[in-house]
C-alpha positions as CSV (number, residue, x, y, z in Angstrom):
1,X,121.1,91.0,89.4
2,X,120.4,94.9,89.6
3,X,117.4,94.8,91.4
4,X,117.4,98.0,92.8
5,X,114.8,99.9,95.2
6,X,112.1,102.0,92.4
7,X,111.3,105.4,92.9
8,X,109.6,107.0,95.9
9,X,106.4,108.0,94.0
10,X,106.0,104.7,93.0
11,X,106.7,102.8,96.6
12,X,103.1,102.5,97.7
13,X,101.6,101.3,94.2
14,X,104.1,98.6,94.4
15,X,103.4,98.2,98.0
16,X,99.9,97.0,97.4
17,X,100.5,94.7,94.8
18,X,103.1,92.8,96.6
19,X,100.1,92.5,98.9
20,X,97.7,91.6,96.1
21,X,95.9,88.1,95.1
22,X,99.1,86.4,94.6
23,X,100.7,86.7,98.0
24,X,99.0,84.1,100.2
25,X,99.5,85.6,103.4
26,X,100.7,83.3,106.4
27,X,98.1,84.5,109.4
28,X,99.4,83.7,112.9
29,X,102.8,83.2,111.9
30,X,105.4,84.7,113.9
31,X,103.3,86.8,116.3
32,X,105.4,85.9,119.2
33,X,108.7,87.9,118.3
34,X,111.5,88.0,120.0
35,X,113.5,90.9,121.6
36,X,115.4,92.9,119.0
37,X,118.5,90.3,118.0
38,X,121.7,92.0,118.0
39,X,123.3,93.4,114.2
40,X,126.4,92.4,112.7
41,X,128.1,91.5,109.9
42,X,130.9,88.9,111.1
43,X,130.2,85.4,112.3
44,X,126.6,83.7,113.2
45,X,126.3,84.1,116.3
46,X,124.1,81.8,118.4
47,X,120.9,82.8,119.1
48,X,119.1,85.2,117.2
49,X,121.0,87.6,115.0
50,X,120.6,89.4,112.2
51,X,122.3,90.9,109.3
52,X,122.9,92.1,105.9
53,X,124.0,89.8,102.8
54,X,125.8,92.3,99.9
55,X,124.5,89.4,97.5
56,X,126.7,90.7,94.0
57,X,125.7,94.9,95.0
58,X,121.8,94.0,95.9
59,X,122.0,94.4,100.0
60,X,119.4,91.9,101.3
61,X,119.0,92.1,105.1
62,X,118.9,88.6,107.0
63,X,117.5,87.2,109.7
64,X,119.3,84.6,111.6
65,X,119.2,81.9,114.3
66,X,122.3,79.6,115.4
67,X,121.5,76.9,118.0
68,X,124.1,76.9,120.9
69,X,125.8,73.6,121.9
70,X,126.4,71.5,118.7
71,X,127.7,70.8,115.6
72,X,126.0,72.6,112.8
73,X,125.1,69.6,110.1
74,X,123.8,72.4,107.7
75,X,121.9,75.7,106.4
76,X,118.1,76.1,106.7
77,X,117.2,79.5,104.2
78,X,113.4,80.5,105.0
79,X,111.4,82.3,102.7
80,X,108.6,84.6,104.2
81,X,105.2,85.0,103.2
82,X,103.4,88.0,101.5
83,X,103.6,90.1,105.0
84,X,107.5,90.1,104.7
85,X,108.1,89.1,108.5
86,X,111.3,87.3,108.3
87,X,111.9,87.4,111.5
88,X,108.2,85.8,112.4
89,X,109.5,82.8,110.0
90,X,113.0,82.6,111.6
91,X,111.1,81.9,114.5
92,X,109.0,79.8,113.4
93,X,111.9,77.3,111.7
94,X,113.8,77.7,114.8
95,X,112.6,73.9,116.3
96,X,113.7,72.7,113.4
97,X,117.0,74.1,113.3
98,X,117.4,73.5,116.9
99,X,116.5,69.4,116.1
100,X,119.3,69.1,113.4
101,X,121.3,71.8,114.4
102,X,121.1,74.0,111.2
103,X,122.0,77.9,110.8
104,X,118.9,79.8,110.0
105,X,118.9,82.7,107.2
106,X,115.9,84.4,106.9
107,X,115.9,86.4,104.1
108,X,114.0,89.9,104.0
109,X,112.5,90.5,100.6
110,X,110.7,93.7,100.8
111,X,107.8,95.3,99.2
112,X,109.5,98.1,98.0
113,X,111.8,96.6,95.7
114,X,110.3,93.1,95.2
115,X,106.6,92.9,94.6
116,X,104.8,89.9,93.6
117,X,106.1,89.4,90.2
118,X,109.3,89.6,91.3
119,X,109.0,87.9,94.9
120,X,106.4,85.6,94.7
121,X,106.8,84.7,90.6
122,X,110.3,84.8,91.0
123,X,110.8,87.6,88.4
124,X,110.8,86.2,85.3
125,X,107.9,88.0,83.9
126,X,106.7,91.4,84.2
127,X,103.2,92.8,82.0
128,X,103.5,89.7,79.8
129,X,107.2,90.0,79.3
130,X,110.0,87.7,79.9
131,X,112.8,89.1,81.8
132,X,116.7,88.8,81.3
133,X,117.5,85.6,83.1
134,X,120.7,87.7,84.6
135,X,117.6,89.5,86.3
136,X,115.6,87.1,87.4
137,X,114.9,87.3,91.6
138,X,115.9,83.4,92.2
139,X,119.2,84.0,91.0
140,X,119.4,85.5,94.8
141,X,119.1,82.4,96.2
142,X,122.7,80.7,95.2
143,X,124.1,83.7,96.0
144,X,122.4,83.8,99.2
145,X,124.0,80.6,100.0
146,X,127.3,81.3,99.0
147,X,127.2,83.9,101.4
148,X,126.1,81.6,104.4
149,X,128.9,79.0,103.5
150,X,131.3,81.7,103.6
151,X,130.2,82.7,107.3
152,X,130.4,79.2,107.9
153,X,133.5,78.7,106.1
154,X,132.5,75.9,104.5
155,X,131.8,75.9,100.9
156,X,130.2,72.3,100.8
157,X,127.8,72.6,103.7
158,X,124.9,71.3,103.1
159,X,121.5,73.1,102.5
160,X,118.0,72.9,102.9
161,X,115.3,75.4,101.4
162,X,111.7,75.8,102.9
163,X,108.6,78.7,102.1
164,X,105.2,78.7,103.2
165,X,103.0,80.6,101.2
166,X,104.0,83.6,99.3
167,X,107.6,81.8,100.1
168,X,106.5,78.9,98.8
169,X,105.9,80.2,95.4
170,X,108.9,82.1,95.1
171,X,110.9,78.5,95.8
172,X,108.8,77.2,93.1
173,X,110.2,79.3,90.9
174,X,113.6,79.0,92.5
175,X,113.5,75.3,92.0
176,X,112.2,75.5,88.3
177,X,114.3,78.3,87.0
178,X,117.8,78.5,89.3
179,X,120.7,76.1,89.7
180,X,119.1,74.9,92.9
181,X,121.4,72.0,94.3
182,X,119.6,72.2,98.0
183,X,119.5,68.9,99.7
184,X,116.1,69.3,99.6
185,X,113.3,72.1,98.9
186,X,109.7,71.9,101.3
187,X,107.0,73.8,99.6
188,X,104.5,74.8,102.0
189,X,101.1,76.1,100.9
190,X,101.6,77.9,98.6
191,X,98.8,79.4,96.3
192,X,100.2,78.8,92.7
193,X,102.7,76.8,91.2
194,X,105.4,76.4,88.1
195,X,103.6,73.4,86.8
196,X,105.6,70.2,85.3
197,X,104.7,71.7,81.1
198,X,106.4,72.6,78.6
199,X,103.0,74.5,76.9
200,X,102.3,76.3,79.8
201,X,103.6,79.8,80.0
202,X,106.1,81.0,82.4
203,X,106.4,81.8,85.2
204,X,103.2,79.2,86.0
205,X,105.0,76.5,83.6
206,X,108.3,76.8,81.4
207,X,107.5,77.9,78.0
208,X,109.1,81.3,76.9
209,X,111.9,80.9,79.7
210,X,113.6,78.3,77.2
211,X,114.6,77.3,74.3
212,X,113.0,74.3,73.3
213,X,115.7,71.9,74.1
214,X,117.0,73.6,77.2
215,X,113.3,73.5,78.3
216,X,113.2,69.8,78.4
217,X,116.3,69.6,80.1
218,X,115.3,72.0,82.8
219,X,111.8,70.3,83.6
220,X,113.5,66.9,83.7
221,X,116.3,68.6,86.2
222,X,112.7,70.0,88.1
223,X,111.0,66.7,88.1
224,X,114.2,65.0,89.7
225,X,114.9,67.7,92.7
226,X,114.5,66.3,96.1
227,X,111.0,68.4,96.6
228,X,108.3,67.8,99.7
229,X,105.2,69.1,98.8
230,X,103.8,70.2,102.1
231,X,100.0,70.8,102.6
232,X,97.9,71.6,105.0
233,X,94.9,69.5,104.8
234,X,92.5,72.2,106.0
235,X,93.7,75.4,103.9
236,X,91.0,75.4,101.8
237,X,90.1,79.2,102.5
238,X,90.0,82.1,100.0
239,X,92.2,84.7,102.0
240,X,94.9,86.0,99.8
241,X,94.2,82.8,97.2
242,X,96.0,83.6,93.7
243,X,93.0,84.2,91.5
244,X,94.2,84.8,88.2
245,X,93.1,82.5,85.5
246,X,96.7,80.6,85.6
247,X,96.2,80.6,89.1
248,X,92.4,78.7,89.0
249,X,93.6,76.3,86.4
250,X,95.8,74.6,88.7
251,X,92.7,74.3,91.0
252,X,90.0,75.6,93.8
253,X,92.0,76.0,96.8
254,X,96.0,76.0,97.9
255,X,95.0,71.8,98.8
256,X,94.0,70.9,95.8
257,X,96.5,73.3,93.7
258,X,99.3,71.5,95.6
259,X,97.8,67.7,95.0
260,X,97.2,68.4,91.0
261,X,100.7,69.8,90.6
262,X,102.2,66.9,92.3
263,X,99.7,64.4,90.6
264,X,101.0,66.3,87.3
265,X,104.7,65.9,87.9
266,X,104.1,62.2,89.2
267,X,102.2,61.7,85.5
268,X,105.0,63.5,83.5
269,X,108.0,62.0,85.0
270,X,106.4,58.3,84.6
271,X,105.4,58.8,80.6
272,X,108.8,60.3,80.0
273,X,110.7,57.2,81.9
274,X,112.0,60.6,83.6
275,X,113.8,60.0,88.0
276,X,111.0,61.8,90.4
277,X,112.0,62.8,93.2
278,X,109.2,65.1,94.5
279,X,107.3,64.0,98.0
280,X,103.5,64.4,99.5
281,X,103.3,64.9,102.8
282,X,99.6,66.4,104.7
283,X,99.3,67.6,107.8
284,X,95.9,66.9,108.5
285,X,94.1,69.8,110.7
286,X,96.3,72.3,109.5
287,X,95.2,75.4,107.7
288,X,97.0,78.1,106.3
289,X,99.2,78.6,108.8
290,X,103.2,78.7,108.6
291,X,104.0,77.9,112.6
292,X,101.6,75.1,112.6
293,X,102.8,73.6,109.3
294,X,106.4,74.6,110.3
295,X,106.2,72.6,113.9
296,X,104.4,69.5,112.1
297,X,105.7,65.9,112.4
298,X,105.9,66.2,108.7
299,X,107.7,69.2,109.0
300,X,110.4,67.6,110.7
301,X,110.3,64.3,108.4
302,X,110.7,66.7,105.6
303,X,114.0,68.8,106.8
304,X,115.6,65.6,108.8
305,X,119.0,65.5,107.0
């Protein structure tokens, strides 16, 4: 995956886009940060940690969070939103860790060298072209938990992904286009989606990221994922809402996006006599907000091994 920084001159142009219509920013989360966590590179230590995954020569720095005094039963991998405050979402997750007893790894992708089509639409297309798969940014992602397991030293343990907003979308695309075998993937708010079609084009659906066969086979394997569609009931608001046309065609607000999808992939799993596995789940007086949505009963039904 050479994903490597881009030039200097080009830093701040790429800097605003990441921070464009398509990231969704999570406001409130994380505000509360913690002191500085210690850096290292050997074991997860408990508490709050952080360090630096060499995932196949791309160096991707991590945020982490071990709870003391138990068994770990598996891996929780956060994805940030569009302000790229890993730590703020490491935080955030930590109840939930600290209820199952699951490592936290809280990736860091940064502006710099991932902007939104490669961050938050996975990069798998870039000005209307389709990218090398070998490129594509969710390839990070198995990699990413290869590394955990091997801190862990345990090459079965168990995993569970979770995003909220610009996160969210990026673990769309992670779960439509990557060998993703996480015991289960929550999608929280985000503001668009790969939707269950074979006609609509990538990275919003999956034509032009397969052949025809292989497509099939890839939306059936997307359909049958263990996925909990997360939504805030009350993030109906236009801040940092995805406005392209593919964006609007999935619907008005980040709500009703994330019911059509799901009423979509419900639809196109039942005509095809296809498993579903996806899951609703509201949290009713919850807006766009990744703490809130992250501390939620149904937050905690959703990551419950």
């Amino acid at each position: 995956m050479p994903l490597t920084s881009p030039p200097l001159a080009g830093v701040a142009l790429l800097a605003l886009l990441a921070a464009g219509l398509d990231g969704c920013a999570a406001p409130g989360a994380g505000q509360d940060a913690a002191a500085p966590a210690p850096v290292g590179d050997g074991a997860i230590l408990p508490g709050n940690g952080q360090q630096t995954a060499d995932l196949e020569g791309v160096p991707i720095q991590v945020l982490t969070f071990r709870p003391p005094g138990c068994t770990v039963s598996g891996l929780l991998l956060v994805f940030h939103g569009v302000e790229r405050n890993a730590a703020g979402y490491r935080d955030d997750a930590a109840p939930l860790a600290q209820r199952y007893c699951m490592v936290v790894a809280a990736p860091l992708f940064d502006a710099a060298r991932f902007p939104s089509w490669r961050y938050q639409r996975g990069g798998i297309v870039h000005d209307g072209a389709m990218q090398p798969a070998r490129e594509w940014t969710v390839n990070a992602v198995p990699r990413l938990v290869a590394w955990a397991r091997g801190k862990e030293e345990r090459s079965d343990l168990p995993y569970t992904l979770i995003g909220h907003s610009a996160g969210a979308q990026f673990l769309s695309r992670v779960a439509a286009f990557s060998t993703n075998q996480a015991a289960r993937t929550v999608l929280a708010n985000p503001s668009t989606w790969v939707r269950p079609s074979l006609d609509v084009p990538a990275p919003y659906g999956f034509s032009g990221a397969y052949a025809p066969a292989e497509g099939e086979a890839a939306l059936r394997a997307y359909l049958a994922e263990n996925i909990i569609v997360l939504l805030g009931r009350e993030d109906n608001g236009a801040h940092n809402l995805a406005t392209s046309k593919e964006a609007e065609e999935q619907g008005g607000t980040r709500y009703e996006r994330g019911q059509n999808v799901f009423q979509e992939a419900e639809q196109t799993a039942r005509q095809h006599g296809w498993a579903f596995n996806w899951h609703l789940a509201v949290v009713p007086g919850v807006g766009h907000n990744a703490r809130r949505m992250f501390t939620s009963d149904q937050a905690f039904a959703a990551v419950r091994p």
